[in-house]
C-alpha positions as CSV (number, residue, x, y, z in Angstrom):
1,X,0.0,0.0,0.0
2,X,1.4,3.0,-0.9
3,X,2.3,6.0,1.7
4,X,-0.1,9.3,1.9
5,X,-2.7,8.0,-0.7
6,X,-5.1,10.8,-0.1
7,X,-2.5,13.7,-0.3
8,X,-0.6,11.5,-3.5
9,X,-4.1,11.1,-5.5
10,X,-5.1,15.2,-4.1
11,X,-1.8,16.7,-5.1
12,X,-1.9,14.9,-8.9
13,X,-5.4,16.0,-9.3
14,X,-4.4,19.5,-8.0
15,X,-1.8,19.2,-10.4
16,X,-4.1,18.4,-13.4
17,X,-6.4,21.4,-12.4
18,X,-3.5,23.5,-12.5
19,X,-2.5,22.5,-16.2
20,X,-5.9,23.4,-16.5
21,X,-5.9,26.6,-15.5
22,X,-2.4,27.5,-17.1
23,X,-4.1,26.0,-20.6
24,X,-7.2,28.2,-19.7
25,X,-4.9,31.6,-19.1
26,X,-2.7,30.6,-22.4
27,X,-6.1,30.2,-24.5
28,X,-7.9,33.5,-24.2
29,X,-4.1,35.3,-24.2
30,X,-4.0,34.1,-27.1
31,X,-7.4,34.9,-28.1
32,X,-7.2,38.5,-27.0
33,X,-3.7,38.9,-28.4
34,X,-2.3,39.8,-24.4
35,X,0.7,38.3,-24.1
36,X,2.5,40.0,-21.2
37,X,0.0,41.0,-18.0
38,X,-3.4,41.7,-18.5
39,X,-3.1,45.0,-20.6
40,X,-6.5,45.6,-18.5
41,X,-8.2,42.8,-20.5
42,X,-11.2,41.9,-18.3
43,X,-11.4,37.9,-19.9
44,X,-7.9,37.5,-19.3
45,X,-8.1,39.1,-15.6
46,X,-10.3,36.9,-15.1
47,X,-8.7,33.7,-16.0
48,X,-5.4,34.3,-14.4
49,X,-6.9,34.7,-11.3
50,X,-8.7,31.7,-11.2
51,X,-5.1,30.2,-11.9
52,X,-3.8,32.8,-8.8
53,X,-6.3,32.2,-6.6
54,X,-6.2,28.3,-6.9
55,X,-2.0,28.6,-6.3
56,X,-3.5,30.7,-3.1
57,X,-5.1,28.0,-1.3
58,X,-4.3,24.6,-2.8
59,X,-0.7,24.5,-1.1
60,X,-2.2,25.0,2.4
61,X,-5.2,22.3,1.8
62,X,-2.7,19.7,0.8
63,X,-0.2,20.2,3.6
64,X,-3.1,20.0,5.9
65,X,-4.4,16.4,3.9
66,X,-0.8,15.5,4.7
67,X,-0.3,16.0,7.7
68,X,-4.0,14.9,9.1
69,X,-3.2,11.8,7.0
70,X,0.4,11.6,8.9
71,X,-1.7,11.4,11.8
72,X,-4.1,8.6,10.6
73,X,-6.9,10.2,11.8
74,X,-8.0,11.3,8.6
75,X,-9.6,8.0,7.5
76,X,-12.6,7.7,5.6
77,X,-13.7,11.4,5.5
78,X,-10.5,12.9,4.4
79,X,-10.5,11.6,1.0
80,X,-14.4,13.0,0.4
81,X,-12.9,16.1,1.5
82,X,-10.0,16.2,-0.7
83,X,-11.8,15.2,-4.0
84,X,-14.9,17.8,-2.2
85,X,-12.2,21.1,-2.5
86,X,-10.6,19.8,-6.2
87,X,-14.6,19.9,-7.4
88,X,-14.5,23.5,-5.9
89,X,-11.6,24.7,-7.4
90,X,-13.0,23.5,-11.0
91,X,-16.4,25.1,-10.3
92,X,-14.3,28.5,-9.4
93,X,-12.4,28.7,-12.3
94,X,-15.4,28.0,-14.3
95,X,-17.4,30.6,-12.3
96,X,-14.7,33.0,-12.8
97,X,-15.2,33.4,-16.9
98,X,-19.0,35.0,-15.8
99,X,-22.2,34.5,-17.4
100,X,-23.9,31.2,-16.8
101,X,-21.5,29.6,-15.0
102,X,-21.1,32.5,-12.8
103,X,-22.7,30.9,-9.4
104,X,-20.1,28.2,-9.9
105,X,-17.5,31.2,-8.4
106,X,-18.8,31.5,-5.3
107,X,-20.0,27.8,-4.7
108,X,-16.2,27.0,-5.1
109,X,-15.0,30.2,-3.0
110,X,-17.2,29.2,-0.2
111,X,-16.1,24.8,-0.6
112,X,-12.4,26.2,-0.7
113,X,-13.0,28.6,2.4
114,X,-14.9,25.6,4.2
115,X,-12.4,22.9,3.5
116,X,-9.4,25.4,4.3
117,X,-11.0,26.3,8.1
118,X,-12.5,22.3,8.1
119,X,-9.0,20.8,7.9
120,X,-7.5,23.5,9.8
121,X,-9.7,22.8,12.9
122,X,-9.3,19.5,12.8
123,X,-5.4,19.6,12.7
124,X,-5.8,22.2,16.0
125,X,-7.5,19.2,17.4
126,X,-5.1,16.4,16.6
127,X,-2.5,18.5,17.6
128,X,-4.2,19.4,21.0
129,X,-4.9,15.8,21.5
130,X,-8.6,16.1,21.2
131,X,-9.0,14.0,18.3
């Protein structure tokens, strides 16, 4: 069995969503002929920070998956919660192009805030020997 399955399968996925997002920033550069900055482009604003915000805040859920997981107290929920904040981050970066998808912004702000202070709390607790 391998070591840290939850943080190895969250980090590649994280890792895919990031290609992603760097794919999604390179497209509508290109499609908007911005290829340095934003030159105050809103669409391509918009897509690099989706790409920035997801850098923000995926380093900090996947040390926390690590190191709950270290602990082995992480098992079975900590999976649902991984694959729970990697769903978030794809909603946000859909929600961040606007229009229809729009909600999908702040449904994947408000996973990503939730699993952030969720994984957070529950590491205060391992480490105060609650859990």
């Amino acid at each position: 069995m391998a070591l840290l399955p939850v943080t190895l399968t969250a980090a590649a996925a994280a890792a895919i969503l990031n290609i992603w997002l760097m794919v999604r920033v390179g497209r509508v550069r290109a499609a908007e002929k911005v290829f340095v900055g934003d030159d105050g482009n809103e669409n391509v604003i918009r897509r690099m920070r989706a790409h920035a915000n997801f850098t923000e805040n995926a380093p900090f859920v996947l040390i926390l998956i690590a190191a709950i997981e270290l602990t082995g107290k992480g098992e079975p929920w900590l999976a649902y919660v991984a694959g729970l904040f990697i769903i978030g981050r794809v909603m946000h970066g859909f929600g961040m192009d606007g229009g229809s998808f729009a909600k999908g912004r702040m449904i994947g702000t408000i996973i990503s805030m939730l699993t952030l202070i969720g994984l957070a709390v529950v590491a205060v607790l391992i480490a105060a020997g609650v859990m």
